[in-house]
N, C-alpha and C positions, 0 to 999 in steps of 0.2 A: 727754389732755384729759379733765375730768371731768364729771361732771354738770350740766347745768345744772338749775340749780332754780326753782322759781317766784318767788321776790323774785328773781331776776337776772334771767329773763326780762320780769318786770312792770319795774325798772327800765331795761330795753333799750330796752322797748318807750315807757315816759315820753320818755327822751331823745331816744328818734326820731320823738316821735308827729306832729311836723311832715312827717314822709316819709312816714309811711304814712296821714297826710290828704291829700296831693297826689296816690301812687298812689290811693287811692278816690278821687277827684276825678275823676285823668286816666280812670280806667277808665268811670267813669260816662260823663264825657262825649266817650269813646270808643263808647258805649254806643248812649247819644242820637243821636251823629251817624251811626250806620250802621242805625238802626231808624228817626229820625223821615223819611228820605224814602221809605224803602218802605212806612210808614204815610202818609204824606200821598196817595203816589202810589196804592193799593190805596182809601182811602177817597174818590178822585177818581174814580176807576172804579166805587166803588159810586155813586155820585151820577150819573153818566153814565148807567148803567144802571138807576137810578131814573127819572130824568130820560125814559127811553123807553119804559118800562112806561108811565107816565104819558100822551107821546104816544100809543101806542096805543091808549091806554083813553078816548084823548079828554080827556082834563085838562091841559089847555094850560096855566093858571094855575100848577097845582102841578110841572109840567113845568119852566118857566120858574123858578121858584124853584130846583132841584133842577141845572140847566144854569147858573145862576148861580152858585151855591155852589163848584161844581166848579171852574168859570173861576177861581173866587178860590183856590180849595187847587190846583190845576194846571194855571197859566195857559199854558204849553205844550204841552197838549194839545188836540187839534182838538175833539175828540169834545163838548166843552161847546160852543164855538161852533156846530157845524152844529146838533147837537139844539136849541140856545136860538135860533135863527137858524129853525128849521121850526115850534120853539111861536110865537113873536111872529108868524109871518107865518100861521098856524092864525088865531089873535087879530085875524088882518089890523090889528096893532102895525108896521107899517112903519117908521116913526122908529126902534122899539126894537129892530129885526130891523136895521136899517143900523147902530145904533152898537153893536152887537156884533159886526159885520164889519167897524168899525172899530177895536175892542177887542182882534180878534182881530189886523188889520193890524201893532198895536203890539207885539202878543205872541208872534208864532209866527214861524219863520224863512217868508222869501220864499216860498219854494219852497209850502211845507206853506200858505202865504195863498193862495198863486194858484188851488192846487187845491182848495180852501175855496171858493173863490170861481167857480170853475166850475162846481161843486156847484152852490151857493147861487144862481147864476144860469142855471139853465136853461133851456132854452125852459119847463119847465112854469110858469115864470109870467109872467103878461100881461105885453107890449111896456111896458103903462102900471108898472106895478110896477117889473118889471126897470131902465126909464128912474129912475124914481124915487130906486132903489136906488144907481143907477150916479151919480148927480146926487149926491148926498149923501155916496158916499164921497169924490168928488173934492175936495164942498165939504172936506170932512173932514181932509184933504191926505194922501188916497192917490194916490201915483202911478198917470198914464193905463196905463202899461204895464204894473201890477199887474192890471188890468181885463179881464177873459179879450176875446178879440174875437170879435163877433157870427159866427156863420156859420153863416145857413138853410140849409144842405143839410140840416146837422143838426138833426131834427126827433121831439121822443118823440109816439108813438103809445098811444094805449087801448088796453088790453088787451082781446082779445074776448069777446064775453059768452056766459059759460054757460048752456046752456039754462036750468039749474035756482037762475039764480043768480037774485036781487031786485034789482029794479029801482029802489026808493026811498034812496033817502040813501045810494048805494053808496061804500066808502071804495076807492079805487084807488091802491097805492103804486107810483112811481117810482121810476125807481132816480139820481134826484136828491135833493137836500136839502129839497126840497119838498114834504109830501103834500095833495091837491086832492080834492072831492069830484067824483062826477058827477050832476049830476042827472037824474030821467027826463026822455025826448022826448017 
């Protein structure tokens, strides 16, 4: 076999340039489809964890922008709904805090909604809220059996107070979906 030369390779490659735009084609978008979900899903998680710097710091506004976003890049994951679900109810947004638990109802498997939803309804917040909440998803057409069931035994408690801790505008977290202030007695 001899040499191959540059005009026989340039005309190899004319006649097949149809093949090897399809290989660059297929490879690319072999490419895209194994990179863009673990860039949607990684850029979902920065937004989550935006989203709760943001609660901490008390910026409920830009919290809730930040838990929306996410929902829309990774509507499968909880992590937008509870956090956007603890800013609107910060906001005491309640209409906006239910249709995101109804948002969420439509986008998450059972399972992962109910416990969403036991979170989101815990005793730490008022009888009147919680009723509120519960009224709206049904209006919603969440099923009754999606709806955790009341049970006062279970009851969350304040945490005890440190001698040296402040008494004004103190923030107290739960280990629900809810965070509450307390104010002084």
């Amino acid at each position: 076999m001899g040499k191959i030369s540059w005009s026989n390779l340039k005309r190899m490659i004319m006649e097949k340039r149809w093949l090897l735009i399809v290989l660059i084609a297929t490879g690319l978008l072999i490419l895209l489809v194994t990179i863009f979900p673990i860039a949607r899903q990684s850029w979902g998680n920065y937004l989550i964890q935006l989203g709760e710097q943001y609660l901490s710091e008390s910026k409920y506004e830009e919290a809730v922008i930040q838990f929306n976003k996410a929902i829309q890049i990774v509507p499968k994951k909880i992590g937008g709904y509870d956090g956007g679900f603890r800013a609107y109810m910060a906001l005491e947004r309640v209409p906006a805090a239910t249709q995101i638990l109804v948002k969420a109802s439509d986008n998450l498997e059972r399972q992962d909604f109910r416990g969403l939803l036991k979170r989101c309804l815990s005793d730490s917040l008022s009888n009147t809220w919680r009723q509120i909440i519960t009224d709206g998803l049904l209006d919603s057409g969440v099923p009754q059996e999606d709806l955790p069931e009341e049970n006062p035994s279970e009851s969350v408690t304040e945490k005890p107070k440190q001698p040296d801790q402040e008494t004004t505008n103190q923030e107290t977290k739960l280990p629900s979906c809810f965070t509450w202030r307390v104010e002084p007695t």
